[in-house]
Each structure stands twice: as structure tokens, then as C-alpha cells.
PDB file as gemmi writes it, atoms N, CA and C in Angstrom:
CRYST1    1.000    1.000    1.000  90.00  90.00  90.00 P 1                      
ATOM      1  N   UNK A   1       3.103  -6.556  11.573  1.00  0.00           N  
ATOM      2  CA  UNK A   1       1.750  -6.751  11.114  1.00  0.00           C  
ATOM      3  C   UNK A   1       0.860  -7.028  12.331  1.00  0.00           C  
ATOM      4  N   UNK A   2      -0.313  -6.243  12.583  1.00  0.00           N  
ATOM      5  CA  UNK A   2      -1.088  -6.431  13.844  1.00  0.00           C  
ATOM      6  C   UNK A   2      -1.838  -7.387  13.013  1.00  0.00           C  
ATOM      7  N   UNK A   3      -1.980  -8.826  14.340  1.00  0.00           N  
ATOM      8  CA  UNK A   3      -3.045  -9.486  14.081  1.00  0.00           C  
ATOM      9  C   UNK A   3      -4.668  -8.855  14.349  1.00  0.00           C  
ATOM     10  N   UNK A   4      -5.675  -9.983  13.675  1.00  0.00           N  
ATOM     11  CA  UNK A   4      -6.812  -9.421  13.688  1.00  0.00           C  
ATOM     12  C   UNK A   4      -7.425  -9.514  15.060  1.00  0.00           C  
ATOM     13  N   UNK A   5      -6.963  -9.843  15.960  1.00  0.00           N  
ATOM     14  CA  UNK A   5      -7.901 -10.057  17.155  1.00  0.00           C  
ATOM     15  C   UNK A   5      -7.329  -8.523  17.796  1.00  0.00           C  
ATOM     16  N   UNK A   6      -6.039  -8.417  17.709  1.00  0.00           N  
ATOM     17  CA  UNK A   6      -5.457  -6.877  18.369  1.00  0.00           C  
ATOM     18  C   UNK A   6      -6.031  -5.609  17.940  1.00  0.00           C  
ATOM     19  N   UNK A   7      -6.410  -5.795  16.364  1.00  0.00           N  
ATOM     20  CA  UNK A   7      -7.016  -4.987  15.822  1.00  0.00           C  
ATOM     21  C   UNK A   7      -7.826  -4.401  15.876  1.00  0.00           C  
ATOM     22  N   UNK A   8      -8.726  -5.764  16.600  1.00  0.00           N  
ATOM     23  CA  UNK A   8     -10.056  -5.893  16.810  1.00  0.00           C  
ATOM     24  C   UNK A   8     -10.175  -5.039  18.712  1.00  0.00           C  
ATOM     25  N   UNK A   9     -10.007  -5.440  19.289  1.00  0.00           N  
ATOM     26  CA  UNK A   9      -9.524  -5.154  20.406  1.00  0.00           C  
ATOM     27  C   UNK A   9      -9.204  -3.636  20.605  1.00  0.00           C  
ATOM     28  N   UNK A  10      -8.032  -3.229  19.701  1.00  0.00           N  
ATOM     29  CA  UNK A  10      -8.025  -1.557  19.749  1.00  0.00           C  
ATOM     30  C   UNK A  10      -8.954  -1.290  19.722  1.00  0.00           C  
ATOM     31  N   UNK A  11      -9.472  -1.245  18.420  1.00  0.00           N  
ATOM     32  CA  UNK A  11     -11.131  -0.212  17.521  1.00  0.00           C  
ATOM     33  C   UNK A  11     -11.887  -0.345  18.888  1.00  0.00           C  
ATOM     34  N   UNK A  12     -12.218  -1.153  19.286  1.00  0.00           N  
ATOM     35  CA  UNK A  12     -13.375  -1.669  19.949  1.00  0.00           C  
ATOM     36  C   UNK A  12     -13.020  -0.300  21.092  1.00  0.00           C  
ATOM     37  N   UNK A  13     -12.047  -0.267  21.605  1.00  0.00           N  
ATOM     38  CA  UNK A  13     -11.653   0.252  22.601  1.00  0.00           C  
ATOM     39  C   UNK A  13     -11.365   1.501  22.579  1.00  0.00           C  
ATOM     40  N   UNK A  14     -10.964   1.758  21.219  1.00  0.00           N  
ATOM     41  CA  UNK A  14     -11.194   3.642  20.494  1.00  0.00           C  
ATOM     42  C   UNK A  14     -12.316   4.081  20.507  1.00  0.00           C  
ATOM     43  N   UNK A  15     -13.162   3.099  20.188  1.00  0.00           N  
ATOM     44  CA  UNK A  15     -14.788   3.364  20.038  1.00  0.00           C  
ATOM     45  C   UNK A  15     -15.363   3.779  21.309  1.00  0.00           C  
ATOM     46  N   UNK A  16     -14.385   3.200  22.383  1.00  0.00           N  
ATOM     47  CA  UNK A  16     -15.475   3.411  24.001  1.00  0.00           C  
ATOM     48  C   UNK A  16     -16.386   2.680  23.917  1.00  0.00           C  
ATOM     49  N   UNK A  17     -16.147   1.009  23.285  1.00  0.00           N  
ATOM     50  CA  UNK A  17     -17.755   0.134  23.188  1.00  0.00           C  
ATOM     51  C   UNK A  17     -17.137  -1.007  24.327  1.00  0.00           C  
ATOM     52  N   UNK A  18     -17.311  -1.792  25.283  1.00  0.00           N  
ATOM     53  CA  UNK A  18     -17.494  -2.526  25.877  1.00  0.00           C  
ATOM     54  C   UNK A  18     -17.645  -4.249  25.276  1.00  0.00           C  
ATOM     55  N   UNK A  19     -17.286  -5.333  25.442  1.00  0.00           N  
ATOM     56  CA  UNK A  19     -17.282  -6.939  24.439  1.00  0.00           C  
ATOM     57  C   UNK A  19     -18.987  -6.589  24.691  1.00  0.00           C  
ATOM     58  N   UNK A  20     -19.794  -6.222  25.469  1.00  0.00           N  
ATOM     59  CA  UNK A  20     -20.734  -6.330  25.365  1.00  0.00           C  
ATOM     60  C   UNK A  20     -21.639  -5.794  24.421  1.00  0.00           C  
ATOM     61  N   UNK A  21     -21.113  -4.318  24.508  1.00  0.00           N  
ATOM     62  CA  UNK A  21     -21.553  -3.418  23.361  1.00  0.00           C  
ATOM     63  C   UNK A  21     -21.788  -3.705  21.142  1.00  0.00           C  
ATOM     64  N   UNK A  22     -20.333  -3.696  22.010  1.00  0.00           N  
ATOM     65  CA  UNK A  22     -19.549  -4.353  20.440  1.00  0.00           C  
ATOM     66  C   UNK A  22     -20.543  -5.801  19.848  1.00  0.00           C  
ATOM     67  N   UNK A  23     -20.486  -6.370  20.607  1.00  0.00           N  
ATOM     68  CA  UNK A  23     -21.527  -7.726  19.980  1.00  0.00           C  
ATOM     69  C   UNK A  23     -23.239  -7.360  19.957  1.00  0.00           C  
ATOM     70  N   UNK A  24     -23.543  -6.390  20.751  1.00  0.00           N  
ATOM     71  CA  UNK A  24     -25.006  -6.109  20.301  1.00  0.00           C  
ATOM     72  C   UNK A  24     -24.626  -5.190  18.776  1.00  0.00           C  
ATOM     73  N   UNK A  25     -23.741  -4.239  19.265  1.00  0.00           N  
ATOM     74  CA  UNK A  25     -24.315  -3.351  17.695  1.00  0.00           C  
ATOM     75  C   UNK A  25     -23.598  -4.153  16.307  1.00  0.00           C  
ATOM     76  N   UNK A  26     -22.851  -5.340  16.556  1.00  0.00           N  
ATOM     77  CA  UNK A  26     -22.002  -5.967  15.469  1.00  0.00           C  
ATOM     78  C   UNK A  26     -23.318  -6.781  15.150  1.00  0.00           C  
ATOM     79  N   UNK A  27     -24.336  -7.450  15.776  1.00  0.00           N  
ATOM     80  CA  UNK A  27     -24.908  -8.689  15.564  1.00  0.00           C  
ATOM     81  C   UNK A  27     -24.256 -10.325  15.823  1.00  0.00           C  
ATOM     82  N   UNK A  28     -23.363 -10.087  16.822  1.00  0.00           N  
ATOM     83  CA  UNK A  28     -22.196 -10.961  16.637  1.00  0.00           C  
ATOM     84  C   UNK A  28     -22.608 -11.190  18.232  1.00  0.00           C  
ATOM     85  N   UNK A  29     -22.593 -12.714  18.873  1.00  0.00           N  
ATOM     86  CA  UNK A  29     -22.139 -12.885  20.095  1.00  0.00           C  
ATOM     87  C   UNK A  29     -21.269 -12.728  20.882  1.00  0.00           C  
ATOM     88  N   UNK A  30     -21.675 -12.669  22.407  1.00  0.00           N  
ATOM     89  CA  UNK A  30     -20.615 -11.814  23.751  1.00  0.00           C  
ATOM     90  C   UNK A  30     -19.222 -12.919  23.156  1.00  0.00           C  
ATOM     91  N   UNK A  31     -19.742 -14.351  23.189  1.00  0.00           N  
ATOM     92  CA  UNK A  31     -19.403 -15.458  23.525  1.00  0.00           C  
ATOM     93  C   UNK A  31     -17.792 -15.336  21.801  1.00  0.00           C  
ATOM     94  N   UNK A  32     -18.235 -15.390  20.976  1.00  0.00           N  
ATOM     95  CA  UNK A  32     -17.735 -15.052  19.486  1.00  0.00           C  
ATOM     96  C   UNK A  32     -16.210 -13.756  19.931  1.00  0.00           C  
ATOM     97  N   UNK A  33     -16.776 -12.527  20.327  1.00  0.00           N  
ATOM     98  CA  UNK A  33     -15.984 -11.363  20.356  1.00  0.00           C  
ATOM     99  C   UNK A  33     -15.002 -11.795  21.050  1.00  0.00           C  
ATOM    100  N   UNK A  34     -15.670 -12.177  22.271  1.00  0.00           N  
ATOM    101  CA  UNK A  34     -14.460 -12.654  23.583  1.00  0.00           C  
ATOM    102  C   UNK A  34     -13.484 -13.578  22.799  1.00  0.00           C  
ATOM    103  N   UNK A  35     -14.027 -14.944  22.265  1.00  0.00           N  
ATOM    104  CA  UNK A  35     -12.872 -15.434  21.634  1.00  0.00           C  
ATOM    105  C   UNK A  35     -11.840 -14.705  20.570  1.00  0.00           C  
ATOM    106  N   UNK A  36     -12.563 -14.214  19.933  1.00  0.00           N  
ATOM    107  CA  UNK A  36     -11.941 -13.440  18.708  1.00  0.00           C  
ATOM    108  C   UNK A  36     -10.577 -12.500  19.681  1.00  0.00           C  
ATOM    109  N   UNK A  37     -11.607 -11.771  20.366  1.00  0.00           N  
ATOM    110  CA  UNK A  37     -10.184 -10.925  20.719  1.00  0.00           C  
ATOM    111  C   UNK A  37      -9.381 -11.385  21.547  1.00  0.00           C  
ATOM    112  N   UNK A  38      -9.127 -12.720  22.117  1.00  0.00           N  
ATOM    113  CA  UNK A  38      -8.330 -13.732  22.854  1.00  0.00           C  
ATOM    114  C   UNK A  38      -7.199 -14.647  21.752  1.00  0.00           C  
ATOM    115  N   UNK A  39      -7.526 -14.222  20.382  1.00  0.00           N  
ATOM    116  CA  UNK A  39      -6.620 -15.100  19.305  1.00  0.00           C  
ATOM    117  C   UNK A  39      -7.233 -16.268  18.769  1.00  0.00           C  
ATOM    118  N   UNK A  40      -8.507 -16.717  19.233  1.00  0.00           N  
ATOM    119  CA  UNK A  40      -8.960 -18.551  18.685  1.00  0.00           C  
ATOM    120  C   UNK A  40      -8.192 -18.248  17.672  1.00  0.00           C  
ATOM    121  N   UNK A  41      -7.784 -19.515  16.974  1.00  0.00           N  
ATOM    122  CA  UNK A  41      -7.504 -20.077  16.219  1.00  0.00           C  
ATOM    123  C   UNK A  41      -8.372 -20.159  15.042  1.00  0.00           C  
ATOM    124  N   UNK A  42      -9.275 -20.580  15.365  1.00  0.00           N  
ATOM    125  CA  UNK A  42     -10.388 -20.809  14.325  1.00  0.00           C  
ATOM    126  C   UNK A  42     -11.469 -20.080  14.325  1.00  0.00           C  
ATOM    127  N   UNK A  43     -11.728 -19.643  13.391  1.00  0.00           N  
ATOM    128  CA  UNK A  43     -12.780 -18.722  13.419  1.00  0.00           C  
ATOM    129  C   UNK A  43     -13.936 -18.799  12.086  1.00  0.00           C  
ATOM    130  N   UNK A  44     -15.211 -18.362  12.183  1.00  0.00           N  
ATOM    131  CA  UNK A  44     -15.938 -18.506  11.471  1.00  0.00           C  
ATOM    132  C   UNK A  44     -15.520 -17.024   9.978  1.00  0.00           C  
ATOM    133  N   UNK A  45     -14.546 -17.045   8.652  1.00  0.00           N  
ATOM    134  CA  UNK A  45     -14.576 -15.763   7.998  1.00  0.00           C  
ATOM    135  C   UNK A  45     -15.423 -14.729   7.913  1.00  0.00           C  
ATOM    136  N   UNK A  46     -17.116 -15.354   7.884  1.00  0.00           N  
ATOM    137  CA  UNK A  46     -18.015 -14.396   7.808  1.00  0.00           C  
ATOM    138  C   UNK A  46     -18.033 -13.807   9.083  1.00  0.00           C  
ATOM    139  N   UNK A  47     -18.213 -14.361  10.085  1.00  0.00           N  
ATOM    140  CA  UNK A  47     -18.479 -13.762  11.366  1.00  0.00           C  
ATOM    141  C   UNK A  47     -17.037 -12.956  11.663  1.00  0.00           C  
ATOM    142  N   UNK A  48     -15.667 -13.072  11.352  1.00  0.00           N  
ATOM    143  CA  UNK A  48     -14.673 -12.180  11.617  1.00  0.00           C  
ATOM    144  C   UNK A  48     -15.018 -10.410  11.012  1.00  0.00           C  
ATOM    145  N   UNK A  49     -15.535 -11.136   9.508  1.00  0.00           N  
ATOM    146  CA  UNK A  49     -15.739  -9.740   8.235  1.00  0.00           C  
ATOM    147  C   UNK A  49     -16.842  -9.138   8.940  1.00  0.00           C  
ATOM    148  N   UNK A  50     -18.038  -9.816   9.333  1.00  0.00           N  
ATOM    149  CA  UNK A  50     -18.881  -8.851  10.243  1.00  0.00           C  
ATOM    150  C   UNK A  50     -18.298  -8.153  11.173  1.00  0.00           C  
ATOM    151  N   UNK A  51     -17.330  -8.803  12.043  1.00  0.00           N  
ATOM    152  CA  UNK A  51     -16.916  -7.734  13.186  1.00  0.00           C  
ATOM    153  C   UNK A  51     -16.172  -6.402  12.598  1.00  0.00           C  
ATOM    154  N   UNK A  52     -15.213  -6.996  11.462  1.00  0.00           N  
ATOM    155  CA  UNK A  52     -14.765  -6.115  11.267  1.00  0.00           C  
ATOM    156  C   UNK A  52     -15.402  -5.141  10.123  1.00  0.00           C  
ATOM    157  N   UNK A  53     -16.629  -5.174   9.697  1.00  0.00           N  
ATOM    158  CA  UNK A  53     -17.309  -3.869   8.647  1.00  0.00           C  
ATOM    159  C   UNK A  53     -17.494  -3.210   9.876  1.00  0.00           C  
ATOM    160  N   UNK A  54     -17.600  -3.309  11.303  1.00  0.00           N  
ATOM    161  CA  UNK A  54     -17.698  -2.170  11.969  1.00  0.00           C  
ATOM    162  C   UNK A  54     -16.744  -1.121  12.402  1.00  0.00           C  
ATOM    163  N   UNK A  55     -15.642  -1.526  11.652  1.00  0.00           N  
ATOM    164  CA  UNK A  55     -14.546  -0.093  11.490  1.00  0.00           C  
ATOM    165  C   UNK A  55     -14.153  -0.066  10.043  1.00  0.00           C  
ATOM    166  N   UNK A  56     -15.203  -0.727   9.312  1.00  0.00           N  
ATOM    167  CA  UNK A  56     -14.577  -0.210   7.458  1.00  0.00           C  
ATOM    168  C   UNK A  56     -13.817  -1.043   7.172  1.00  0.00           C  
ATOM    169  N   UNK A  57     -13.808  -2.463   7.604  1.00  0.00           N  
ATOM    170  CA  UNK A  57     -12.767  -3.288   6.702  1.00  0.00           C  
ATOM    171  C   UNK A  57     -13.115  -4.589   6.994  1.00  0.00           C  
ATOM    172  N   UNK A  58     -12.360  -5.682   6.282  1.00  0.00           N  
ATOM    173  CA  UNK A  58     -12.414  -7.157   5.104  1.00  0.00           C  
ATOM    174  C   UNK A  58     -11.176  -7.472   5.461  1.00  0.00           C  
ATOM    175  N   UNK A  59     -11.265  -8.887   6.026  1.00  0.00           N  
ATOM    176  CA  UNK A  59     -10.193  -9.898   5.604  1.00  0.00           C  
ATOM    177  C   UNK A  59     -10.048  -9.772   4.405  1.00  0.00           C  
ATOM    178  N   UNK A  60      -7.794 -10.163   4.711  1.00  0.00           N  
ATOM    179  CA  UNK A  60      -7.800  -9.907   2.688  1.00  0.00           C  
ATOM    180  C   UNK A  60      -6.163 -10.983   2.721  1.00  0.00           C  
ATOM    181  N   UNK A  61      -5.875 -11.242   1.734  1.00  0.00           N  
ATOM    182  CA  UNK A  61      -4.880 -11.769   1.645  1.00  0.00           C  
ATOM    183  C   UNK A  61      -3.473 -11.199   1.746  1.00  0.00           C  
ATOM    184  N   UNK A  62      -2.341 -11.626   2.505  1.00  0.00           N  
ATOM    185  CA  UNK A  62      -1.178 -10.997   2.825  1.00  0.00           C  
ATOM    186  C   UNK A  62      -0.616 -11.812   2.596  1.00  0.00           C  
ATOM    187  N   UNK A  63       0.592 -11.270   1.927  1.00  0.00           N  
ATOM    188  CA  UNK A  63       1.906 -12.579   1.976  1.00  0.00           C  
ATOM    189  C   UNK A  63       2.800 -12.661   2.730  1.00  0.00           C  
ATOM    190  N   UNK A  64       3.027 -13.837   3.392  1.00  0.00           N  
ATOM    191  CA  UNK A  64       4.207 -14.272   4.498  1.00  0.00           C  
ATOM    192  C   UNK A  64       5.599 -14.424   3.968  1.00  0.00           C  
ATOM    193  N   UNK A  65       6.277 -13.926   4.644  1.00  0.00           N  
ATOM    194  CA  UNK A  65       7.878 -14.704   4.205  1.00  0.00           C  
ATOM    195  C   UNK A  65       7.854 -15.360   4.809  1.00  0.00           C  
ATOM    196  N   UNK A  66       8.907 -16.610   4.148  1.00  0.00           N  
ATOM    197  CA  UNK A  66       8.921 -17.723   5.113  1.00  0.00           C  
ATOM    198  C   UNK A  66      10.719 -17.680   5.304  1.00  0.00           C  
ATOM    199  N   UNK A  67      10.873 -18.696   6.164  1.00  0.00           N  
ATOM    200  CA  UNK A  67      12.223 -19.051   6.296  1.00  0.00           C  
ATOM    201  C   UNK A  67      12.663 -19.745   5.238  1.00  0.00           C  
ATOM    202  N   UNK A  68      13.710 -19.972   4.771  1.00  0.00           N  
ATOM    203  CA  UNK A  68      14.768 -20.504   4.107  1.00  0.00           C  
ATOM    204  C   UNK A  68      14.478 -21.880   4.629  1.00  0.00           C  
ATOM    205  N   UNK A  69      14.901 -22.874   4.323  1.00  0.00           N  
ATOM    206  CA  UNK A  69      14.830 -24.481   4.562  1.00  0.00           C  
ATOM    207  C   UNK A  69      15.769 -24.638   5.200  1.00  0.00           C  
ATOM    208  N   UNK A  70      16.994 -23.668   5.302  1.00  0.00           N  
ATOM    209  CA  UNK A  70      18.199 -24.152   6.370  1.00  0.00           C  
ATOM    210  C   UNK A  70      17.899 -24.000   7.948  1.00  0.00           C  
ATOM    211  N   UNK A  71      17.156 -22.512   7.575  1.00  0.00           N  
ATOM    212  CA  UNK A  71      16.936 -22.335   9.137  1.00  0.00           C  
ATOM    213  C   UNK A  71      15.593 -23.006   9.565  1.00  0.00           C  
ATOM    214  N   UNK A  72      14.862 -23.567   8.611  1.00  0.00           N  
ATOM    215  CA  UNK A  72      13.730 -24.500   9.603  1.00  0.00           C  
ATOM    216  C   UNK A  72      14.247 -26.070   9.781  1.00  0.00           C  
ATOM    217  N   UNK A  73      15.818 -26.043   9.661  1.00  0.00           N  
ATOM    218  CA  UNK A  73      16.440 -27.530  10.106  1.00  0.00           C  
ATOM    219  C   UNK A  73      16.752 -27.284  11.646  1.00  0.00           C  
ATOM    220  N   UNK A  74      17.186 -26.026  11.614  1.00  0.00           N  
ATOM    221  CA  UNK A  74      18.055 -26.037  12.893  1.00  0.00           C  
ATOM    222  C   UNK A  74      17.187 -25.856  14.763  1.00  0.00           C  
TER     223      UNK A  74                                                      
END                                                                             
């Protein structure tokens, strides 16, 4: 599963747009993108979904497997 900052990062870079580019035509700050495509942690949802309507897509819900309880003892 590609995270969203890698995601983000390709397109941007398929596009031939520059962190600079990308945040003028997104409406989104230099300062915002740079983190985003570095992994923060935290992020504002609306401001992610803005970056990303500029390749046609929405945060959405995915389901994780998790480990078993044995192997998160060991």
C-alpha cells in the first residue's frame, strides 16, 4: 500500500510540477507540501484532500491487519 505522501510525491513529479508549483496551483502552502511529502505525521484532512483533488482523489478508509496478540508479546 503506497502511503499518501509517496503518492503525493510521484503525481507531483509525473506532472513535471516543482513543491513550488504544486502549492501555487493546489492553493496549498510551499511550507504544507514539503511536509506532506516528507511523511508529517499530522496533517490537516482538508488540506491533504485538497492536495490530492489535484490528481482525482479523497482520503478514504482502508483496513489494516493487525498482528495476532502473540506476536505483539514478543
Amino acid at each position: 500500500m503506497e502511503r499518501v505522501s509517496e503518492f503525493l510525491k510521484r503525481k507531483r513529479k509525473e506532472a513535471g510540477l516543482t513543491q513550488e508549483e504544486f502549492a501555487l496551483r493546489s492553493g496549498l502552502g510551499l511550507r504544507f507540501v514539503r511536509e506532506l511529502e516528507q511523511g508529517k505525521k499530522s496533517c490537516r484532512t482538508d488540506k491533504v484532500n485538497q492536495a490530492l483533488e489535484m490528481f482525482g482523489c479523497c482520503l478514504g478508509v482502508v483496513r489494516i491487519e493487525r498482528k495476532n496478540e502473540e506476536e505483539d508479546k514478543k
